[in-house]
C-alpha positions as CSV (number, residue, x, y, z in Angstrom):
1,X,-88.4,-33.9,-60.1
2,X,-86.8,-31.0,-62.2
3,X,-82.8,-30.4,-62.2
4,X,-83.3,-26.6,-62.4
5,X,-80.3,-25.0,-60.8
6,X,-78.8,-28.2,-59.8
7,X,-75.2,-28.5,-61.4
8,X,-73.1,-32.1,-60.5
9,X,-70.1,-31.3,-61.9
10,X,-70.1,-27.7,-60.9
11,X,-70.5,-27.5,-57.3
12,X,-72.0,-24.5,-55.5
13,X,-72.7,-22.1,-58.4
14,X,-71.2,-18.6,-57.4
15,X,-73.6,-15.8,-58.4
16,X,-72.0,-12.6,-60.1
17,X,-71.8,-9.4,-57.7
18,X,-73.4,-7.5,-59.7
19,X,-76.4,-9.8,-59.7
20,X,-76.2,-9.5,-56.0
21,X,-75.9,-5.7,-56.2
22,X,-79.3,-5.6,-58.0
23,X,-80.8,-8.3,-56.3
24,X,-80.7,-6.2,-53.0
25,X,-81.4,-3.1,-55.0
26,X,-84.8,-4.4,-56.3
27,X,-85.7,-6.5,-53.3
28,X,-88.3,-5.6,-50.8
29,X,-88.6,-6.9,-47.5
30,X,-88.9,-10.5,-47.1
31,X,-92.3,-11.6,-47.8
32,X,-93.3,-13.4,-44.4
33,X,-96.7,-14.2,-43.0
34,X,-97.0,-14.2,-39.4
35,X,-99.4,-16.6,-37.9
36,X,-102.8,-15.3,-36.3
37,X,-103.6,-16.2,-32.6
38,X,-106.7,-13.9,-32.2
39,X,-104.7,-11.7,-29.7
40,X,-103.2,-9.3,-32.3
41,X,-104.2,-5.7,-32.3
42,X,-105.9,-4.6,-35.7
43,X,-102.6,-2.3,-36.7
44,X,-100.6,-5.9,-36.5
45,X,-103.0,-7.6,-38.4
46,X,-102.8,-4.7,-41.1
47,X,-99.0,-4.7,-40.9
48,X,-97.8,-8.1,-40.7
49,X,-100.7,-10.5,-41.8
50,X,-100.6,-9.0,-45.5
51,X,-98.0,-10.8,-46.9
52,X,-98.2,-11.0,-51.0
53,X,-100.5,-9.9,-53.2
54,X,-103.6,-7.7,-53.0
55,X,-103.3,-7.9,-49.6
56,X,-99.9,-6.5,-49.6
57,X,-101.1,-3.4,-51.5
58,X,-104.0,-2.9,-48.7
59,X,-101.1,-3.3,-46.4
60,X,-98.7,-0.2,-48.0
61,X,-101.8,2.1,-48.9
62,X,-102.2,1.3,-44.7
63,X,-98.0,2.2,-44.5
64,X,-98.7,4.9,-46.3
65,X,-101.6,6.8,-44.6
66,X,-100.0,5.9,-41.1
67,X,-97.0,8.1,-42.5
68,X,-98.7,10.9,-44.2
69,X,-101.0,11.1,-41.1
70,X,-98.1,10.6,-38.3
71,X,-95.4,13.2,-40.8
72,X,-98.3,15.5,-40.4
73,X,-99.1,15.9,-44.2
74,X,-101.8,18.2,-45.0
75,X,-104.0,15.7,-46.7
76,X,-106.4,16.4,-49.6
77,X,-109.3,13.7,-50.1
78,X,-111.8,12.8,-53.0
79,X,-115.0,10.3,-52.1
80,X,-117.3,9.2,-55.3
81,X,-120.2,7.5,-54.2
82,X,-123.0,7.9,-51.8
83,X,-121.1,8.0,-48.6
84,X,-123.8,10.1,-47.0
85,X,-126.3,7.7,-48.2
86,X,-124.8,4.8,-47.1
87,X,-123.8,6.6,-43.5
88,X,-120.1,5.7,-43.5
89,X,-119.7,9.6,-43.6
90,X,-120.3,8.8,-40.4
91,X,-118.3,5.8,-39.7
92,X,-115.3,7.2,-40.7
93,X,-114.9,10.2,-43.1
94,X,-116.6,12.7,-40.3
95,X,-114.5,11.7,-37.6
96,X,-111.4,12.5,-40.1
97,X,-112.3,15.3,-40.7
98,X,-112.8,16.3,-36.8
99,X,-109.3,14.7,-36.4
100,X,-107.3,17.1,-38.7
101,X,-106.4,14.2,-40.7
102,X,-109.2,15.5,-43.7
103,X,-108.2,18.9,-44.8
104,X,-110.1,19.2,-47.7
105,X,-112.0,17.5,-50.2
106,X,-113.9,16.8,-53.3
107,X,-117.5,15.1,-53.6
108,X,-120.2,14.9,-55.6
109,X,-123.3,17.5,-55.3
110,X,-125.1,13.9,-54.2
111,X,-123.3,13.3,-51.8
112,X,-124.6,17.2,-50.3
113,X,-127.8,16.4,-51.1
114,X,-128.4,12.6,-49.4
115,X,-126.7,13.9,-46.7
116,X,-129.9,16.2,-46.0
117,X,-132.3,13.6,-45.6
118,X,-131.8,12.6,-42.3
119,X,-131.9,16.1,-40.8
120,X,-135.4,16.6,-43.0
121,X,-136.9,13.8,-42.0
122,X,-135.5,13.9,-38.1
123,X,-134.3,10.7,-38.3
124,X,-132.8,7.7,-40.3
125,X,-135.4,6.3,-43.0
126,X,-132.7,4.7,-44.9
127,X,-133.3,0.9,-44.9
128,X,-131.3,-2.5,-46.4
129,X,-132.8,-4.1,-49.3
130,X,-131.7,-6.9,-51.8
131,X,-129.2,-5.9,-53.8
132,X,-130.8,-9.0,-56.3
133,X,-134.6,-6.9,-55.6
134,X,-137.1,-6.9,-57.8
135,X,-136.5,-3.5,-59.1
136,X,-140.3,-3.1,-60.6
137,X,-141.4,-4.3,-57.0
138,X,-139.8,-1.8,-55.2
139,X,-141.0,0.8,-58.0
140,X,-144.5,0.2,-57.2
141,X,-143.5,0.9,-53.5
142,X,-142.3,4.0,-54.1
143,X,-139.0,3.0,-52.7
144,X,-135.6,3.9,-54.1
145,X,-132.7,1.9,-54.7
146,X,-129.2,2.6,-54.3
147,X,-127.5,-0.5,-54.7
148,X,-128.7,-2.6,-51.4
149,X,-130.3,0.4,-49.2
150,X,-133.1,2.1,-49.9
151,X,-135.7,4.5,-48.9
152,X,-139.1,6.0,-49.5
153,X,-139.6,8.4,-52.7
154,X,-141.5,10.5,-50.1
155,X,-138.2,11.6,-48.7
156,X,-136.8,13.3,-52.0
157,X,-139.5,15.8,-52.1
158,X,-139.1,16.2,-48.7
159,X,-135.7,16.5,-49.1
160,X,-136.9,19.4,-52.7
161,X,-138.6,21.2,-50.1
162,X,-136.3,21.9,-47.8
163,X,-133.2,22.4,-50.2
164,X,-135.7,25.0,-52.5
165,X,-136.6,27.2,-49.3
166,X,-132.7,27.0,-48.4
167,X,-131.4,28.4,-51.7
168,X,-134.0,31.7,-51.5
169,X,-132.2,32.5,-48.1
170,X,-130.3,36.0,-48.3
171,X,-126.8,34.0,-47.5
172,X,-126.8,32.2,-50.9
173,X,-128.1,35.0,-53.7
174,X,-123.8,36.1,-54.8
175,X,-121.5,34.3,-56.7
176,X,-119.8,31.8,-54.7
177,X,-117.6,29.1,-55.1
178,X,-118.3,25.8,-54.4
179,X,-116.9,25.8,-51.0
180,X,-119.1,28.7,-50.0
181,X,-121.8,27.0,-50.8
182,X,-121.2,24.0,-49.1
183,X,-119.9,25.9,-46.2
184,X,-123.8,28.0,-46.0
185,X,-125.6,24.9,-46.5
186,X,-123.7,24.0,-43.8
187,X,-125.0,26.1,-41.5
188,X,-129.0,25.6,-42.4
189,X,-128.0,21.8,-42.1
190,X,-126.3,22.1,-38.5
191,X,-129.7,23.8,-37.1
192,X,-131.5,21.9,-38.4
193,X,-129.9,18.1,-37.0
194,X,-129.5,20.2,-33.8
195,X,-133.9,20.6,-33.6
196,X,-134.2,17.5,-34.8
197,X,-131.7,15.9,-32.6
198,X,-129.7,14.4,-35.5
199,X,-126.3,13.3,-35.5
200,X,-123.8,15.6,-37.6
201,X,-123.6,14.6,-41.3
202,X,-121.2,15.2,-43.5
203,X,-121.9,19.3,-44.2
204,X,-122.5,20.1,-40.8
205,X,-119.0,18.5,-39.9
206,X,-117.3,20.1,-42.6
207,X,-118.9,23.4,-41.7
208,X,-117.7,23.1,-37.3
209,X,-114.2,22.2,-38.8
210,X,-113.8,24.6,-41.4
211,X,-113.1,21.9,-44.5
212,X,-113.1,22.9,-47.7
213,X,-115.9,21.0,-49.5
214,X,-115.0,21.3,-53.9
215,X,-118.0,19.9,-56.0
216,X,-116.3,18.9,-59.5
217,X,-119.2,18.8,-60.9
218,X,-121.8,21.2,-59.3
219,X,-124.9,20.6,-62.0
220,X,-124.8,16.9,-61.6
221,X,-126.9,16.6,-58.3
222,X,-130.5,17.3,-57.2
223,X,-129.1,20.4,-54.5
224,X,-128.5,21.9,-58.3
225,X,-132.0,20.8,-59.5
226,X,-133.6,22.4,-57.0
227,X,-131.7,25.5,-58.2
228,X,-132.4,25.2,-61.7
229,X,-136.2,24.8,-61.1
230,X,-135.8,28.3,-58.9
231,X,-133.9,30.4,-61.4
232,X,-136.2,28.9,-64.3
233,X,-139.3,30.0,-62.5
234,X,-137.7,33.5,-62.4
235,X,-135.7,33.9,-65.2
236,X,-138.0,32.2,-67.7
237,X,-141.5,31.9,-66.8
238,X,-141.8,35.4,-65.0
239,X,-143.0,33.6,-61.8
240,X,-142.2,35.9,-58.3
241,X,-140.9,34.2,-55.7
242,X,-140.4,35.6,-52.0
243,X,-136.8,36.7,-52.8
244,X,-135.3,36.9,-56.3
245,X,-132.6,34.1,-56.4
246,X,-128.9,35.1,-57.8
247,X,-127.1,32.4,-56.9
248,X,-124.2,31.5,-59.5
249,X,-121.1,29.5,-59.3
250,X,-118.3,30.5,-59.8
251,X,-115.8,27.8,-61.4
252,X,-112.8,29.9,-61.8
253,X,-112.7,31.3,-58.4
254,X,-113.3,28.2,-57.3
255,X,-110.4,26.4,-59.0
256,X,-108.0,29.0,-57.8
257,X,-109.2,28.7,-54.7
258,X,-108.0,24.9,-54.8
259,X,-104.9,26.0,-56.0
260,X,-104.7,28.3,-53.3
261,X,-105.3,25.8,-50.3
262,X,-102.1,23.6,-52.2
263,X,-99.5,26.2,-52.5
264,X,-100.4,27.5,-49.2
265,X,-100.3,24.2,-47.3
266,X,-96.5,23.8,-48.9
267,X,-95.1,27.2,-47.4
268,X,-97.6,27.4,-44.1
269,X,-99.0,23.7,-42.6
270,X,-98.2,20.9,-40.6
271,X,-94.9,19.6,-42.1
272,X,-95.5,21.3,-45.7
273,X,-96.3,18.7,-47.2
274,X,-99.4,17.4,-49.3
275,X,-100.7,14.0,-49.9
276,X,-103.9,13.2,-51.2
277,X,-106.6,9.7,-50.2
278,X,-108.8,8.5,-53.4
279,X,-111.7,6.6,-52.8
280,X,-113.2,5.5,-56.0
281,X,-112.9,7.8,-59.1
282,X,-114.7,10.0,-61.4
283,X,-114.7,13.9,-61.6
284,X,-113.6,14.2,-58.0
285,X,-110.7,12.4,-58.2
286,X,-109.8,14.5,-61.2
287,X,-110.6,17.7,-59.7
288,X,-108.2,16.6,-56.7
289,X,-105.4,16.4,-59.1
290,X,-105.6,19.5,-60.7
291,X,-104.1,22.2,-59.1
292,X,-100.9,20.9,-59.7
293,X,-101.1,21.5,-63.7
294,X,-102.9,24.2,-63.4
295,X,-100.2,26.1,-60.6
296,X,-97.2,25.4,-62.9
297,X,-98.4,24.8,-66.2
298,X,-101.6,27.3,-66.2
299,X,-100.1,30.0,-63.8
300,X,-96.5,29.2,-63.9
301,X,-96.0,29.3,-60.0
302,X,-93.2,27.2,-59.0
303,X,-94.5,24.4,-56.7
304,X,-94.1,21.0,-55.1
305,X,-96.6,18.4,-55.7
306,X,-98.5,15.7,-53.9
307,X,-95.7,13.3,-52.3
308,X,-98.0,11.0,-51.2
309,X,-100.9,9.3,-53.1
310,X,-103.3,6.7,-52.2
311,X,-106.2,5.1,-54.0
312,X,-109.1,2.9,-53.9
313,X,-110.6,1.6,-57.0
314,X,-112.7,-1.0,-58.7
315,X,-111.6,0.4,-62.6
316,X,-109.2,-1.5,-64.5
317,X,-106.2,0.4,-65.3
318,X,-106.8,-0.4,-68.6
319,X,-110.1,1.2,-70.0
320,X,-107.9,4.7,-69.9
321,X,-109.9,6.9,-67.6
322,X,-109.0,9.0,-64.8
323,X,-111.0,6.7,-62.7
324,X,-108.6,3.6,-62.9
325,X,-105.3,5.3,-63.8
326,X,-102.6,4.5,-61.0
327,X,-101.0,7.1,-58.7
328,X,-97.8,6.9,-60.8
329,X,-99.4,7.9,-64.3
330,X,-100.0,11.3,-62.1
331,X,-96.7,12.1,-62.2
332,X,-96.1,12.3,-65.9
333,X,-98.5,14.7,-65.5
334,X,-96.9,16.6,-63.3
335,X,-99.0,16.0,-60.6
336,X,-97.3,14.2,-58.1
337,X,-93.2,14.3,-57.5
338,X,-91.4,12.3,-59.2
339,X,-90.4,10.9,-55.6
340,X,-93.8,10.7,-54.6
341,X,-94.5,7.2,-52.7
342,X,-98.0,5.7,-54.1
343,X,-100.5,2.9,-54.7
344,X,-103.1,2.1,-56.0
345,X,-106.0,-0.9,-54.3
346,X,-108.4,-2.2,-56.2
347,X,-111.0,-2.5,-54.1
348,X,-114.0,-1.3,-53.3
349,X,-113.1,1.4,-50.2
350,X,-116.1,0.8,-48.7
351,X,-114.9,-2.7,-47.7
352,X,-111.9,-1.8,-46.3
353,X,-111.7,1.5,-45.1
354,X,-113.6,0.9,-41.9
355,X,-111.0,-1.1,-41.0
356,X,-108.3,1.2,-41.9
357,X,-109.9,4.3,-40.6
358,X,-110.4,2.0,-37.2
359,X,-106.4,1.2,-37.2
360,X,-106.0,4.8,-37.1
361,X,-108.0,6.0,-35.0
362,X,-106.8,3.3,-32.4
363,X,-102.9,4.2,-32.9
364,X,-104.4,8.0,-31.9
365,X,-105.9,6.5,-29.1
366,X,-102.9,5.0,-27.4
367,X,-101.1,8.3,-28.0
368,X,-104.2,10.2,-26.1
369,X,-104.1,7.8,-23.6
370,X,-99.9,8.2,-23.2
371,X,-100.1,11.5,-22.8
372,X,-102.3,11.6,-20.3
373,X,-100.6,8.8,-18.2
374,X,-96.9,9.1,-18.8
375,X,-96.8,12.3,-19.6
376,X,-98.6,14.7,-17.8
377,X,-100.0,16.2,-20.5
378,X,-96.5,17.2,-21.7
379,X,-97.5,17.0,-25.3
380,X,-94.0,18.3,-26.2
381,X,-92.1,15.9,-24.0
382,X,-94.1,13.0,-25.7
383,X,-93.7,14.3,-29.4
384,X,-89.9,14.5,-28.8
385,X,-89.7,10.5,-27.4
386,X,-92.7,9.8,-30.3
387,X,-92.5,12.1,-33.3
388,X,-95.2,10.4,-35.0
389,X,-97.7,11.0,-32.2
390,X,-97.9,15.0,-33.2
391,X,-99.4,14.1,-36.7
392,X,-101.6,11.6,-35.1
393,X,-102.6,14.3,-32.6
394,X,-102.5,17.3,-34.5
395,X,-105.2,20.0,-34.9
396,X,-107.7,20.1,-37.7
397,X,-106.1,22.6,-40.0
398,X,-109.4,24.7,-40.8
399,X,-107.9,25.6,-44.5
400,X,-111.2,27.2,-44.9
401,X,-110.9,30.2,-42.4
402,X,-107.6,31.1,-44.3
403,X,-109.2,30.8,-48.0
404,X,-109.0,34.4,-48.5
405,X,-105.3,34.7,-46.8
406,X,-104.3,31.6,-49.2
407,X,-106.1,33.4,-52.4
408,X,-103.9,36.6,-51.3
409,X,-100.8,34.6,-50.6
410,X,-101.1,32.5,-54.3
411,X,-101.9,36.6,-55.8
412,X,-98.7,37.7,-54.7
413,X,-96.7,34.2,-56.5
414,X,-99.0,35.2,-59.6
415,X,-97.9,38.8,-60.0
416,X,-94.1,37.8,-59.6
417,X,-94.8,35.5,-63.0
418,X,-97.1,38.0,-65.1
419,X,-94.7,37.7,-68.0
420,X,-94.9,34.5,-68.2
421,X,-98.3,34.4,-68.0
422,X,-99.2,37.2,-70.9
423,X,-96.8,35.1,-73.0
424,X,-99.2,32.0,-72.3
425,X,-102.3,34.2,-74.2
426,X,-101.5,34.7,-78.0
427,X,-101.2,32.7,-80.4
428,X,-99.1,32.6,-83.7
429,X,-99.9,29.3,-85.2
């Protein structure tokens, strides 16, 4: 056995003050597992049955949504990945978004256009499969893989048909931003799960609760295909079509209208606040960080940043993308405050966040449930003796019926910075 800090002729050793001073300075709680009996409720499993480790970061980005939820942050979210696909759009990211606690986000034009096939086909034809399948196999099936579900080729063009006679409706030929176009997709979506007797997906949520719904990259999907093969049949090969399609996107409106929804969620929303959920990476997640940079650095508009980040990712940190950075490397940026409270799990979310979503969701339950039992419905009386409960039982914000009251709001903080703007546009060497 080693003598390491044992001292004979010493005694006790006395350890300096200032040792002590930072000692409790850079200690954290004690880091004390609680044994399991099976009786626990899932919020005490989360909170005290994490003790070290990766576990102990799955418990604080669980800390820290519970706070950004119950402080009734306005709360900005990016999803990368089939989620539609894969159905936990409906698991968990719909009913956030029906309980306020999903504001806004960005996704992938994929994610838009999986999310159709259900509606299309009036019901679910998205199966498990091998993830270890023989690919050629499934090839000569005609069935499509996406990592271990799958579904008939057949459904695509199904899908092709449906999303081409969509985009020649009158709603869709103007410029619009990505939101807009979400938002009228929609709408074609909703009536169509409604004949069908479909569930709502993902656009057909967003669209009842008036979320925002950004597309970072709005050519990178087949919804876009099916545009390109429109406009190409038009434009290039002279072919008439029942209406003449003028669709466009239009990126810069639809940056500043993310920069909109930011500064006006810090002067008009919940607790003015922002905080923002990552799960996974890629364009979205970048996209979600940028209206920071480009409020004060682009626009020069005084503003607070994100003050809350969480993130899910398989990246390593160290392969330098924007995918696997951490929360913190935002703030050098100046993307998130330098107060901001953060982490990052590396994880795959779609292993954990049914878990955490259900931990939530629960906690809102008991405060339903309260209100209705011990308080008569007071919901004031029970926010005063609970103040967490009024974030947890808030009102979906529904950013997207004040876009153009937002767009006017950020117009006037523009104009009062115009200088500093034309100042920003030459160029002296």
């Amino acid at each position: 056995m080693g003598t390491r800090g044992y001292y004979p002729d010493q005694g006790a050793r006395e350890i300096d003050e200032e040792v002590l001073r930072m000692q409790t300075e850079l200690f954290g709680d004690v880091a004390r597992g609680k044994p399991l009996t099976g009786r626990e409720d899932i919020t005490h499993v989360l909170a005290q049955g994490h003790p070290a480790f990766g576990g102990q970061l799955l418990r604080k980005a669980y800390q820290l949504m519970r706070t950004a939820i119950g402080e009734d942050y306005t709360l900005f979210v990016s999803v990368a990945g089939p989620i539609t696909a894969s159905d936990y759009s409906r698991v968990w990211f719909n009913p956030f978004m029906e309980k306020g606690y999903i504001s806004a986000f960005s996704a992938s034009d994929a994610i838009s256009y999986h999310d159709i096939h259900d509606p299309v086909e009036g019901k679910r034809r998205i199966h498990e499969v091998d993830i270890n399948a023989d690919d050629v196999k499934l090839r000569d099936a005609q069935i499509i893989r996406i990592t271990n579900i799958g579904f008939p080729e057949e459904i695509l063009f199904n899908t092709d048909r449906f999303v081409s006679w969509v985009l020649q409706q009158p709603e869709f030929q103007k410029r619009m931003t990505t939101t807009e176009f979400r938002n009228t997709l929609g709408t074609y979506v909703l009536a169509l799960e409604r004949e069908k007797e479909v569930s709502p997906g993902l656009l057909s949520t967003a669209f009842q609760y008036d979320v925002p719904g950004f597309c970072a990259s709005p050519a990178d999907g087949s919804v876009f295909l099916n545009l390109m093969k429109l406009k190409m049949m038009q434009d290039r090969l002279g072919e008439g079509l029942d209406r003449k399609v003028e669709t466009e996107i239009d990126l810069e409106k639809d940056v500043y209208e993310f920069c909109a929804y930011h500064l006006w969620c810090q002067h008009h929303e919940g607790n003015n606040k922002i905080g923002y959920f990552v799960f996974g990476g890629g364009a979205v997640k970048n996209y979600l960080l940028q209206p920071e940079p480009a409020l004060e650095q682009i626009l020069f508009v005084p503003t607070d940043k994100y003050n809350i980040g969480v993130q899910f990712t398989t990246a390593p940190v160290t392969d330098g993308s924007l995918s696997s950075c951490f929360p913190s490397e935002a703030i050098s940026w100046g993307k998130l405050s330098k107060e901001a409270m953060t982490v990052s799990v590396p994880v795959d979310y779609t292993m954990v966040m049914s878990t955490l979503a259900y931990a939530i969701l629960r906690e809102r339950c008991l405060y339903e449930d309260a209100l209705n039992s011990n308080y008569n419905g007071d919901r004031e009386k029970l926010f005063s003796a609970v103040p967490q409960a009024k974030g947890f039982l808030r009102e979906p914000r529904r950013l997207y019926t004040k876009r153009e009251q937002a767009m006017e709001f950020l117009d006037e903080q523009l104009r009062k910075n115009i200088v500093k703007i034309r100042g920003s546009l030459d160029f002296s060497g």
